[in-house]
N, C-alpha and C positions, 0 to 999 in steps of 0.2 A: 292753472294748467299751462304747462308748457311742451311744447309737440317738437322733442330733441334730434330725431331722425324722420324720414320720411322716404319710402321707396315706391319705385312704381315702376312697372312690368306691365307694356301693352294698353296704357290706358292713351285714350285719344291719339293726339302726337306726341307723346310720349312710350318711344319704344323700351327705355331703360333712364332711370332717374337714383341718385342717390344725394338729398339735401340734408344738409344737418340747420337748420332753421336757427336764428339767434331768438334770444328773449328781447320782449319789446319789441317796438315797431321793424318789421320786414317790410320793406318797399319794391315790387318786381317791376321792373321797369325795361318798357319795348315797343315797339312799333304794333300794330293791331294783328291778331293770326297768327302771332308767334309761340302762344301758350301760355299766357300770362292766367288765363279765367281757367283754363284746363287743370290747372295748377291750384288754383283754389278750390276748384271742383271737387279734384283728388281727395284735398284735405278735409271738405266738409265729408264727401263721404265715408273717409275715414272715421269721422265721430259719429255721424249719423245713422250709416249705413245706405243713403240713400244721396240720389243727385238732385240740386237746387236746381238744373237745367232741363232736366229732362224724365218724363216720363216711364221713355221706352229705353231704358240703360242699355240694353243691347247696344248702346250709339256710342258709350265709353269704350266699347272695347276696340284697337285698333284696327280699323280695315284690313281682314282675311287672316285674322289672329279668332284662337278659338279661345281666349280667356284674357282677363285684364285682374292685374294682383295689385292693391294698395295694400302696404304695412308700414306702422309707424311706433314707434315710442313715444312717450308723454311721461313727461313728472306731473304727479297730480297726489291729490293730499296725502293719500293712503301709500305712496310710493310711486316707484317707475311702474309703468303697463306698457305690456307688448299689444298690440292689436294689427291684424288684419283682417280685408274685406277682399273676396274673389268673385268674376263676375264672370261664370262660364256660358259660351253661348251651347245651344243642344239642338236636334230636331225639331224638341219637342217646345224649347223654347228657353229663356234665358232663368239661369239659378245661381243663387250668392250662397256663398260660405261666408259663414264668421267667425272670428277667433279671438278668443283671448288668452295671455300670456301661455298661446301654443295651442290651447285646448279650445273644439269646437263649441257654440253655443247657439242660442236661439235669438233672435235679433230682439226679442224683449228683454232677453239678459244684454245683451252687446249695445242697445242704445243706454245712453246717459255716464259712457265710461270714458268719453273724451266728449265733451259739451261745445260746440259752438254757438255763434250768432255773424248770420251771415246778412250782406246787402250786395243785390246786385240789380243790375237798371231796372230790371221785372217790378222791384220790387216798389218803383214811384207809381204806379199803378195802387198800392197800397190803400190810398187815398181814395181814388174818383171808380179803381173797380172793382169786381162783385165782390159782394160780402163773402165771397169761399176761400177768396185769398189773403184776408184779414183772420178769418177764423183758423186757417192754416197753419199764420203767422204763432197763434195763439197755439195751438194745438202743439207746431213745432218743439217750440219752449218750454211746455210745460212736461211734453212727454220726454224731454231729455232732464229735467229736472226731477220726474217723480214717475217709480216703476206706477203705482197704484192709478198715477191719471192713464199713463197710458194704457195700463190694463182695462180700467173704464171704457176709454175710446172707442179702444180694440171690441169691447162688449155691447157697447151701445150701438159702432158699427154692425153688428152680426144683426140685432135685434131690430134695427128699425130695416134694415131687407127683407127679413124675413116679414115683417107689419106692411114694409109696400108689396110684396108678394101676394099677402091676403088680400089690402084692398084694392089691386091692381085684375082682383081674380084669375091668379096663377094657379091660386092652392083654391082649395071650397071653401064657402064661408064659412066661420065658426065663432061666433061671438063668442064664447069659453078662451078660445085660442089668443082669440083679440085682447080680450083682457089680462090674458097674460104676459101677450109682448107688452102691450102697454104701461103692466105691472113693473115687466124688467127694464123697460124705457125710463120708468119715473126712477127707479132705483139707479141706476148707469147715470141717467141725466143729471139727477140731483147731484151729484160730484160732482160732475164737470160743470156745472153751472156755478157749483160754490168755488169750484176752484179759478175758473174766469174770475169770477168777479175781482176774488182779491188780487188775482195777477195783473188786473187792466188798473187797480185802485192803484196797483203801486206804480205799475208802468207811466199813470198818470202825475206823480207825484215828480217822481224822475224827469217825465220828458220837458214838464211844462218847465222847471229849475234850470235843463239843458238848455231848453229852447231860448229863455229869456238871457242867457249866458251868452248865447251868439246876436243873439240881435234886438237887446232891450226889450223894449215895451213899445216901440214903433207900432206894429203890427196886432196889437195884446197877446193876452196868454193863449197860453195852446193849450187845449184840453183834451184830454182820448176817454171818450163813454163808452161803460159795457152797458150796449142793445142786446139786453135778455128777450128772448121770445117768450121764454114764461118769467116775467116782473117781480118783483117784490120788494115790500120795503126792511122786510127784518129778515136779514139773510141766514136763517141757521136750515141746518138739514130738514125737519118739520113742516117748516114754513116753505120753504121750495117745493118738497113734495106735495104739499096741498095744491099751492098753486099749479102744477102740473098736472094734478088730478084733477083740480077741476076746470083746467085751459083744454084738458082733455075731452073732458063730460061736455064740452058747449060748443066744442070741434067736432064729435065724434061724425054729426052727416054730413058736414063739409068735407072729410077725411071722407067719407064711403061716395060721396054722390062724384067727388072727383079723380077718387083713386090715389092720391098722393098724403103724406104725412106732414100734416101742418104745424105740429107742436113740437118743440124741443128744441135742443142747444144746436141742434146743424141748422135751423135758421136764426141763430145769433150773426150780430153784429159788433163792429167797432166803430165807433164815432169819430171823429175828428172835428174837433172847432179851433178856430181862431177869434179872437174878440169876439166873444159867444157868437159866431154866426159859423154855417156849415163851411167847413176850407174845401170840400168838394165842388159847391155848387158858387163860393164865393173869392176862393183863393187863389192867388199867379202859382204856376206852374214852377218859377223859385220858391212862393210860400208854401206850395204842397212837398217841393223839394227838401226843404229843411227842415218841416214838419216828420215826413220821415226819419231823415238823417238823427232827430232828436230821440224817435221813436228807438232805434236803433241801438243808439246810443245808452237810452233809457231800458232797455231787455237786457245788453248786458252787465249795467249795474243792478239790477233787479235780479238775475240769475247768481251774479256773485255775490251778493247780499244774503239772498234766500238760499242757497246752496253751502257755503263757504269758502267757495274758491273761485276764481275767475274763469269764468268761457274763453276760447280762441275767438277773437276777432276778425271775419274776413270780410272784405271790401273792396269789393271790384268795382273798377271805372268809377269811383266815388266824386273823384273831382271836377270833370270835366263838365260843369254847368255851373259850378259855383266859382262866385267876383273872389278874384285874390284875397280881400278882408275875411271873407266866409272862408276860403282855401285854409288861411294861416288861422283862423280861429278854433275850425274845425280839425286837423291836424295838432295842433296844441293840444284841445281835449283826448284825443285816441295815443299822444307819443308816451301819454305814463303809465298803459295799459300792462300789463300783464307780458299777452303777448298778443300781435294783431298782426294780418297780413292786409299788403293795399296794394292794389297795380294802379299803374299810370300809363300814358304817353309820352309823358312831359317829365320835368325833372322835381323832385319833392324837396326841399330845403330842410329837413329835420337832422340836426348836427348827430341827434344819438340812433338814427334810424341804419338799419343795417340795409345795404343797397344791393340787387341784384339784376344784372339785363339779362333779359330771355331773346334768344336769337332761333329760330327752327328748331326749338324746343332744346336748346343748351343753354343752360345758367351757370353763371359764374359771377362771385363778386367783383362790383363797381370799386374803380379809383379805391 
């Protein structure tokens, strides 16, 4: 996938932008506040539909503007794609449009039609916090790679609300009722459990190959565990659903006497080790560093693998904690990519990288 134009109307400090983006490494390079992440922002929400920084999007749009417009084009397997994403504020409150090549659509049709894999400092937290943003990480990825996980998601989401609602005693009790979300919880969960798995076995495969790539065997291997809340050792659909049937059956009065839903793939986890021991509880803050960066690294060969095509690459503020040997090592792995975006402060030394400074949200090619 490569993202050939890029426009933008009203988002952050950007009041009008027109990029036409090279293949291969892009480098934005500029002082801090100038719009270097804003700019990354754009583009992931351009594939996403959604912002890596922020919740409440009302915040892209630029102060006393009543709308913010990303559109962009992309070669990608099937051909060029037009796409845009509008973010209108209202009374009543903030609503997105989406588009594809011109025609409106539903953000389930409009995610996975320009695929990213983004990093930004949020995301060294990956490591040491909660498990919601690890399973995020997860969720992210897979729901841009497959309509059917995220349809899952989407259903599983509905279904375990409506389950805290019952035991939260919103709604009357109804054991009939119970059993049914429950029913649709095992069915929803069992997919996403089986689809975790293989995506953390692979991501596994990947990161720890990356990891040892930048900095031997010093350290050991890096390992990334999928933490199933419902376990198993023979992973097929059957065998999941049992075990969630019966992780259910032995939860069912810890779930009522507490009100909360104890079972299921929203309290998964991701593990991270280093020489088999926890990198959360035992790792420098460089080692949890480039344990991510591996991670990272390792999603987007894992989505181009499993997909056929490569994801856009984005990376903000990547370098500024890592020793010049990890700078150039890491840089080396990202400059044969596809295509990647990186901001800096500093200057990047990649001879094929296309260079950009962002001044008060003006960009213009470097030397």
């Amino acid at each position: 996938m490569i993202l050939t134009r890029l426009s933008l109307s009203n988002v952050r400090n950007y009041a009008a932008l027109e990029f036409a983006p090279a293949p291969g490494l892009n480098v934005l390079a500029g002082a801090n506040a100038q719009g270097k992440s804003n700019l990354l922002e754009a583009i992931a929400l351009l594939g996403t539909g959604k912002s890596f920084r922020t919740a409440r999007e009302s915040e892209v749009v630029t102060s006393g503007m009543p709308t913010a417009a990303i559109a962009g084009d992309a070669q990608v397997g099937a051909g060029m794609i037009r796409l845009s994403c509008t973010i209108a504020l209202g009374a009543t409150g903030t609503r997105k449009r989406y588009a594809v090549n011109g025609r409106n659509v539903r953000y389930a049709t409009y995610l996975g039609k320009l695929r990213v894999v983004t990093f930004v400092p949020a995301h060294l937290q990956l490591v040491a916090g909660p498990p919601s943003l690890r399973r995020s990480l997860i969720n992210t990825a897979l729901a841009q790679e497959s309509a059917g996980y995220y349809a899952a998601l989407a259903a599983y989401g509905k279904h375990l609300v409506q389950k805290s609602a019952l035991l939260r005693g919103v709604v009357e009790s109804d054991d009939a009722l119970l059993a049914t979300y429950n029913e649709r919880l095992i069915e929803t969960g069992t997919r996403l459990i089986l689809a975790r798995r293989a995506f953390v076995a692979a991501l596994d495969e990947r990161a720890r190959a990356v990891h040892q790539g930048w900095v031997g065997d010093a350290d050991g291997t890096l390992e990334l565990l999928y933490a199933s809340n419902v376990p198993v050792e023979v992973p097929t659909e059957d065998a999941v659903a049992a075990a969630f049937t019966a992780r259910l059956r032995t939860q069912r009065d810890s779930e009522s006497q507490r009100g909360v839903c104890l079972v299921g793939p929203h309290r998964d986890d991701l593990e991270f080790r280093l020489g088999g021991r926890a990198l959360a509880a035992f790792g420098s803050q460089g080692q949890q560093r480039t344990a991510v960066l591996a991670l990272k690294v390792a999603e987007y060969g894992t989505l181009e693998a499993r997909g056929g095509e490569a994801p856009i690459l984005l990376l903000d503020d990547v370098l500024s904690e890592l020793d010049r040997d990890r700078q150039r090592a890491f840089l080396h792995g990202v400059a044969s990519v596809e295509q990647a975006f990186i901001t800096t402060t500093g200057d990047v030394d990649v001879p094929s990288a296309a260079t950009y400074r962002i001044v008060a949200a003006q960009l213009e090619a470097a030397g």
